[in-house]
C-alpha positions as semicolon CSV with decimal commas, in nm:
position;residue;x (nm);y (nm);z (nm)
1;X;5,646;-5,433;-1,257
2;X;5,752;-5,066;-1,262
3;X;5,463;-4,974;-1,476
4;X;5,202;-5,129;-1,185
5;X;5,361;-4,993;-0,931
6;X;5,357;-4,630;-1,084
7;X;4,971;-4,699;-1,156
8;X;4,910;-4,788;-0,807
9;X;5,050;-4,474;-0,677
10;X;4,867;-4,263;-0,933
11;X;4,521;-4,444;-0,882
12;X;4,639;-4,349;-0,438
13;X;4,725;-4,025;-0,535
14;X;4,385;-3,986;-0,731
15;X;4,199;-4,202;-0,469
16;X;4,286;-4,012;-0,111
17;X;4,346;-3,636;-0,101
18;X;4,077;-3,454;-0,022
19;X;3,778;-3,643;-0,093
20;X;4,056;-3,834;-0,257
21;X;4,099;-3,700;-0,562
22;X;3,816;-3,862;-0,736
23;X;3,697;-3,625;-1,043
24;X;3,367;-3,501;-1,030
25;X;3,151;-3,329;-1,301
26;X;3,194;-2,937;-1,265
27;X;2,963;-2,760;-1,047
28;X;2,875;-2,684;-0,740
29;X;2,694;-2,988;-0,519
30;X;2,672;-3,111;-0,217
31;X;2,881;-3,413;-0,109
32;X;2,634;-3,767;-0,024
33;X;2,539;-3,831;0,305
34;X;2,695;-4,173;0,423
35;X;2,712;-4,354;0,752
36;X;2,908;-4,312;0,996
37;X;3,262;-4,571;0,949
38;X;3,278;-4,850;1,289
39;X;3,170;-4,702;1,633
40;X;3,319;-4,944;1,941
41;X;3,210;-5,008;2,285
42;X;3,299;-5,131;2,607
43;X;3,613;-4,962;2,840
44;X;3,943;-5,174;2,841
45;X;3,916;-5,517;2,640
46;X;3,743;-5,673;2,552
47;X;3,596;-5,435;2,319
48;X;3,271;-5,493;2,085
49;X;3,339;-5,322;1,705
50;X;3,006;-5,251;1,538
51;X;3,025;-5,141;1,174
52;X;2,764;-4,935;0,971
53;X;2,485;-5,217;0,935
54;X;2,484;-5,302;1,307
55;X;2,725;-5,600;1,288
56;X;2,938;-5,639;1,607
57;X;3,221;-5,785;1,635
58;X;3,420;-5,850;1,919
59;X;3,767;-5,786;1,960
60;X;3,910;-6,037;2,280
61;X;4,243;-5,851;2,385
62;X;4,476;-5,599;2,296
63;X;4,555;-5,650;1,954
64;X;4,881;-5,739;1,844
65;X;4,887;-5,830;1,486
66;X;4,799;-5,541;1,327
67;X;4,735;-5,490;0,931
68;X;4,663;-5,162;0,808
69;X;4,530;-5,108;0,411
70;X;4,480;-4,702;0,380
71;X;4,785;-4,459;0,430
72;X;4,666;-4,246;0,674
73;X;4,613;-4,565;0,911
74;X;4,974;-4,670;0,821
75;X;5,078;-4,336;0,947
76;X;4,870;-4,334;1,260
77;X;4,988;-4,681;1,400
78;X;5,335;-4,599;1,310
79;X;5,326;-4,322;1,564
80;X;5,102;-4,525;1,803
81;X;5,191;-4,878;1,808
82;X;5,494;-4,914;1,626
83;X;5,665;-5,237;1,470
84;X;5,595;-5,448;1,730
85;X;5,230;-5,513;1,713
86;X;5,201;-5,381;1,345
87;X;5,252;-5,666;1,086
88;X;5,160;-5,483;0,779
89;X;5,138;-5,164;0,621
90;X;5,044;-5,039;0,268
91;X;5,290;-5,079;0,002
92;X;5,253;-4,669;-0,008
93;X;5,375;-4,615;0,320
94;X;5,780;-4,649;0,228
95;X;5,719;-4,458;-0,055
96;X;5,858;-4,112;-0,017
97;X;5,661;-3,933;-0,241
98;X;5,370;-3,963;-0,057
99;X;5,431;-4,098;0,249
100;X;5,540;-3,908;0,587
101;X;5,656;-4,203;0,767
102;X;5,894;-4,411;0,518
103;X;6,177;-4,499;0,762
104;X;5,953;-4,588;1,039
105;X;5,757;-4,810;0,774
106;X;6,090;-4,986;0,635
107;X;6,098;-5,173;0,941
108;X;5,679;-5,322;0,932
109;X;5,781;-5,700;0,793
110;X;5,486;-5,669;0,559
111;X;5,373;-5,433;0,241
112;X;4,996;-5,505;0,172
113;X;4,771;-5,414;-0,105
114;X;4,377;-5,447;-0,098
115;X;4,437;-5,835;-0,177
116;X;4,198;-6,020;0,050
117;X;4,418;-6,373;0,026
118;X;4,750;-6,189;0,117
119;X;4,595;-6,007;0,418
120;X;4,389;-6,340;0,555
121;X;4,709;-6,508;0,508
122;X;4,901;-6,298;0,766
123;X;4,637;-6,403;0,990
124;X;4,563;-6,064;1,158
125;X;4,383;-6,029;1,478
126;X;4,287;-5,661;1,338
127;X;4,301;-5,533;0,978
128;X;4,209;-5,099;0,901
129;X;4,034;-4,999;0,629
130;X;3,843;-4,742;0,501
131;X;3,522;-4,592;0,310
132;X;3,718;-4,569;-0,047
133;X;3,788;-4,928;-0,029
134;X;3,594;-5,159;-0,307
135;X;3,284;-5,330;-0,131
136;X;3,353;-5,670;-0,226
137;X;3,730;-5,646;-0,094
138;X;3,602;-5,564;0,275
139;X;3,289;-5,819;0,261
140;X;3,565;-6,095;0,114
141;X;3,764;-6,001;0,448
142;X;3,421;-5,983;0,690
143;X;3,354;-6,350;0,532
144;X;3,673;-6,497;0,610
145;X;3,629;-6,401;0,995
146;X;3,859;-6,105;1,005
147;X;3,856;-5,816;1,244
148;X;3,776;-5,500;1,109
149;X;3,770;-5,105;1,147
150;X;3,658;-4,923;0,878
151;X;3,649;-4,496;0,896
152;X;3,464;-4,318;0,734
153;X;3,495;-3,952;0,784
154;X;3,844;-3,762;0,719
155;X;3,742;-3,447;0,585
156;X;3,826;-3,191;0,786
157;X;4,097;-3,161;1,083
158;X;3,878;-3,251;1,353
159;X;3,775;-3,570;1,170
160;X;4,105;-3,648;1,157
161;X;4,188;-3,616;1,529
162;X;3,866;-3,767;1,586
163;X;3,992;-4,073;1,404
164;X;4,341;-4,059;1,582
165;X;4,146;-4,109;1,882
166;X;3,922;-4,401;1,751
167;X;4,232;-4,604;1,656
168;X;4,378;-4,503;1,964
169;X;4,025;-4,660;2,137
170;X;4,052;-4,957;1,978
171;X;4,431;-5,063;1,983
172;X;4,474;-4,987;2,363
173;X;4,651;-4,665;2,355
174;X;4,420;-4,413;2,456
175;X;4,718;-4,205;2,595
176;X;4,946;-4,178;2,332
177;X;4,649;-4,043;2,050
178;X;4,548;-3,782;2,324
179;X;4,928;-3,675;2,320
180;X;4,905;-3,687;1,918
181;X;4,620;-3,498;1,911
182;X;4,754;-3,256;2,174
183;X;5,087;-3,206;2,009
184;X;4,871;-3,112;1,673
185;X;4,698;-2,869;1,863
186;X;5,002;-2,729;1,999
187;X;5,126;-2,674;1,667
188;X;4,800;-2,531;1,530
189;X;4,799;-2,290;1,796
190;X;5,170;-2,179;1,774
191;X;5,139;-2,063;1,371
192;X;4,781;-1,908;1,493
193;X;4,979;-1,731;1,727
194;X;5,225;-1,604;1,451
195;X;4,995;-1,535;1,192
196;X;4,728;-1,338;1,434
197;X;4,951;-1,003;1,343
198;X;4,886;-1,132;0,971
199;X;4,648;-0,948;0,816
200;X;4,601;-0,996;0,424
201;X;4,419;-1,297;0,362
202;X;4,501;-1,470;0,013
203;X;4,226;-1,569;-0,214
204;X;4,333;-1,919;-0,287
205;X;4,257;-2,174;-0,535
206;X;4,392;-2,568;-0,500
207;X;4,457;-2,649;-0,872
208;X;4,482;-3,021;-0,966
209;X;4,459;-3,250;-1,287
210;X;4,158;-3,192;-1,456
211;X;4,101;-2,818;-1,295
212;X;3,998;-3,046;-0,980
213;X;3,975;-2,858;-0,686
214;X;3,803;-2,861;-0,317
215;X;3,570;-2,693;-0,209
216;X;3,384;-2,660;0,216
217;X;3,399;-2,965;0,403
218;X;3,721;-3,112;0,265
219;X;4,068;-3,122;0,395
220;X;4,182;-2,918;0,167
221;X;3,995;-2,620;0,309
222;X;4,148;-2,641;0,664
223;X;4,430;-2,635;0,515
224;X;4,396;-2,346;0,337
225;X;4,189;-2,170;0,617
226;X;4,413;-2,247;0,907
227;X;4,737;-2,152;0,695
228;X;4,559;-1,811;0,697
229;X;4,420;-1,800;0,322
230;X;4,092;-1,721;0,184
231;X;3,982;-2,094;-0,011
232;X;3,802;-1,969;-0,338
233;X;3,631;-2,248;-0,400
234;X;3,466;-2,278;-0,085
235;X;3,359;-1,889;-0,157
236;X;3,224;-1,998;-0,485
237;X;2,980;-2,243;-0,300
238;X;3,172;-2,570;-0,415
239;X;3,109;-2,833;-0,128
240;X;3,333;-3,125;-0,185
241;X;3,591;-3,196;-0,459
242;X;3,505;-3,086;-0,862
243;X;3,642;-2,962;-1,116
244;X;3,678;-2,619;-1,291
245;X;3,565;-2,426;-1,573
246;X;3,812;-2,177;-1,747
247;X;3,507;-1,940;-1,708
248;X;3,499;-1,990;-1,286
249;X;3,888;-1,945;-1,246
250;X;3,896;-1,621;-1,416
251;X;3,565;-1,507;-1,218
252;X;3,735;-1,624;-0,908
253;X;4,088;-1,426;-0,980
254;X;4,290;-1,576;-0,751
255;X;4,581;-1,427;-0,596
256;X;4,749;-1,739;-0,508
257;X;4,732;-2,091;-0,708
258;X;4,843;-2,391;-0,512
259;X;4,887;-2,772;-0,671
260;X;5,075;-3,098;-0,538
261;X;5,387;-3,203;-0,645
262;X;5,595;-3,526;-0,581
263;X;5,881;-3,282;-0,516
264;X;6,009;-3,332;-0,155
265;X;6,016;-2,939;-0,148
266;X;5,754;-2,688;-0,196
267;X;5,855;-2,519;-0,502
268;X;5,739;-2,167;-0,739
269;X;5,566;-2,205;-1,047
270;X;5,310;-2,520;-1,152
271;X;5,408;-2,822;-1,374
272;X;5,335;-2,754;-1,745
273;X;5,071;-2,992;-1,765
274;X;4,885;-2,810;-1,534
275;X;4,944;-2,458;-1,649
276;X;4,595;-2,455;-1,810
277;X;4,542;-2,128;-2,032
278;X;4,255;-2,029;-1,791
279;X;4,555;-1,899;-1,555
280;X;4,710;-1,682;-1,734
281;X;4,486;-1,373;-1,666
282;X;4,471;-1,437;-1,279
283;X;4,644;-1,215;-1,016
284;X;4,853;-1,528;-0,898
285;X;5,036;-1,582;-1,234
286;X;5,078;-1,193;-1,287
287;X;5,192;-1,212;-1,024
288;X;5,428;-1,473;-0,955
289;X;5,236;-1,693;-0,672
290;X;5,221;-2,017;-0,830
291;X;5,339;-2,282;-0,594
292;X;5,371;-2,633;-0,585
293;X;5,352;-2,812;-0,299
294;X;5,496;-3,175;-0,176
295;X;5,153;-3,405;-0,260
296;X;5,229;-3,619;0,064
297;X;5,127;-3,323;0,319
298;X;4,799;-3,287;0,093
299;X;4,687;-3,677;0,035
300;X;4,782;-3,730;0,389
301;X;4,456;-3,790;0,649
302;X;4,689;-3,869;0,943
303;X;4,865;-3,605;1,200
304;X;5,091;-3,525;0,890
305;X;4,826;-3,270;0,796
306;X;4,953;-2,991;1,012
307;X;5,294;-3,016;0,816
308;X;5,030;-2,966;0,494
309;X;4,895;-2,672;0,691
310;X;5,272;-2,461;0,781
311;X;5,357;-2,554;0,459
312;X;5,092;-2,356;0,300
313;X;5,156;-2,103;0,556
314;X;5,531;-2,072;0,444
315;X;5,382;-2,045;0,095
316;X;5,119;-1,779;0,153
317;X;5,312;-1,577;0,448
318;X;5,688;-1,657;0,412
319;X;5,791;-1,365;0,484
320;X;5,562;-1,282;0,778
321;X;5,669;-1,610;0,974
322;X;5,996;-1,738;1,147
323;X;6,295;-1,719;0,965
324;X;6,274;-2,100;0,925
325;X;5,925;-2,067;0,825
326;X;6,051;-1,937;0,447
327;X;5,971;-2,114;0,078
């Protein structure tokens, strides 16, 4: 049992930051075009749901047995609808390694996997899900008469608050995503604000398993970008998530080398099964700036990624920040 469950959180880990982890050949390419996840219509209830092949679906009322299958929509209707009207959450989401939200989620009644018979036996009037989710799990769901919202697009920070507000659409709380988007915003601003004096610019590079990294239009890039860093790979031309080449580290040079950690803190140096030979030549290991970072700010696609973004800030500009904003 211990041995599945530590699989499942390495295949989430692998499956959701960033493009989600997924390995990709080495190079630089442009990430797919794919459709757009479920739009929805109508002001108030009830509401019509139409997915990416023109289905519609109408939801009657206000929902109030609520299912969520990704993390980041565990975290969202946490902060927006609470235990009341949300039945069940991802087994993930009281897991502290990579969730943001584990006492809120201790009190959900149910801990779901992508198991179509355990979620149509909770007999929910609205299930989440999203684009990394197998096919045959969501038509197996669609079949059986079940509600769904499926997004698609998390890859930068305005994707995400876009997304906020689309859940927020469809559960009936308009209001309290625009305050959740606002408060992010707020917070965005502030380290702006503190890091506009700031004005060395760290050449980056996210290092994962596998020399994976991420490159323009990933989260991973906001978060380097708004933490006040330079993202390599994104110099280099890589668009999406792939994976490195001892050659393109040491022609990128980084000054600062970043990974994830299941570490509640961020922490110096990387894990030795990380600390590829290709490193040892760079600025950042000459120097010292090898950080690991807590992997739940960087698989998150909720609100949860402005804590990813101060604590990269912390990491590249410790010293320039608040006294509480130190490593």
């Amino acid at each position: 049992m211990k041995g599945t469950r530590l699989s499942g959180l390495l295949l989430a880990i692998a499956a959701t930051a960033l493009g989600f982890y997924v390995l990709w050949q080495a190079a630089s390419f442009p990430s797919p075009s794919m459709p757009q996840g479920t739009r929805v219509a109508g002001d108030g209830f009830p509401k019509v749901l139409i997915d990416q092949t023109g289905r519609r679906v109408v939801l009657p009322q206000k929902p109030t047995r609520i299912v969520s299958v990704t993390l980041a929509t565990d975290e969202i209707l946490l902060a927006l609808v609470g235990p009341p009207r949300l039945l069940g959450v991802t087994y993930l989401a009281d897991d502290e390694r990579v969730s943001n939200m584990t006492q809120e989620a201790a009190a959900i009644p149910h801990k779901v996997r992508a198991d179509p018979e355990q979620i149509i036996a909770l007999q929910p009037d609205l299930v989440f899900v999203a684009s990394f989710l197998r096919g045959e799990f969501i038509r197996l769901l669609q079949a059986a008469g079940v509600v769904l919202f499926q997004f698609q697009e998390y890859d930068s920070i305005a994707e995400i608050q876009q997304n906020i507000r689309l859940i927020g659409e469809v559960v009936g709380e308009e209001t309290r995503a625009e305050a959740l988007i606002a408060a992010m915003h707020a917070r965005l601003w502030a380290l702006a604000e503190q890091l506009r004096p700031v004005r060395d610019r760290p050449r980056v590079l996210y290092w994962g398993s596998h020399g994976y990294t991420a490159g323009r239009m990933t989260s991973m890039d906001d978060l380097i970008t708004y933490a006040g860093g330079e993202n390599l790979a994104a110099t280099y031309g890589i668009i999406g998530p792939a994976n490195l080449s001892a050659e393109q580290v040491l022609a990128m040079n980084p000054q600062v080398i970043i990974s994830g950690s299941l570490d509640r803190d961020a922490r110096y140096g990387l894990p030795a099964t990380l600390m590829h030979s290709a490193l040892q030549g760079t600025d950042a290991v000459q120097h010292g700036r090898v950080y690991t970072i807590p992997s739940r700010y960087l698989v998150t696609i909720s609100q949860f990624i402005v804590d990813g973004v101060e604590a990269f800030a912390r990491v590249l500009h410790g010293t320039a920040l608040d006294p509480g904003g130190q490593l």
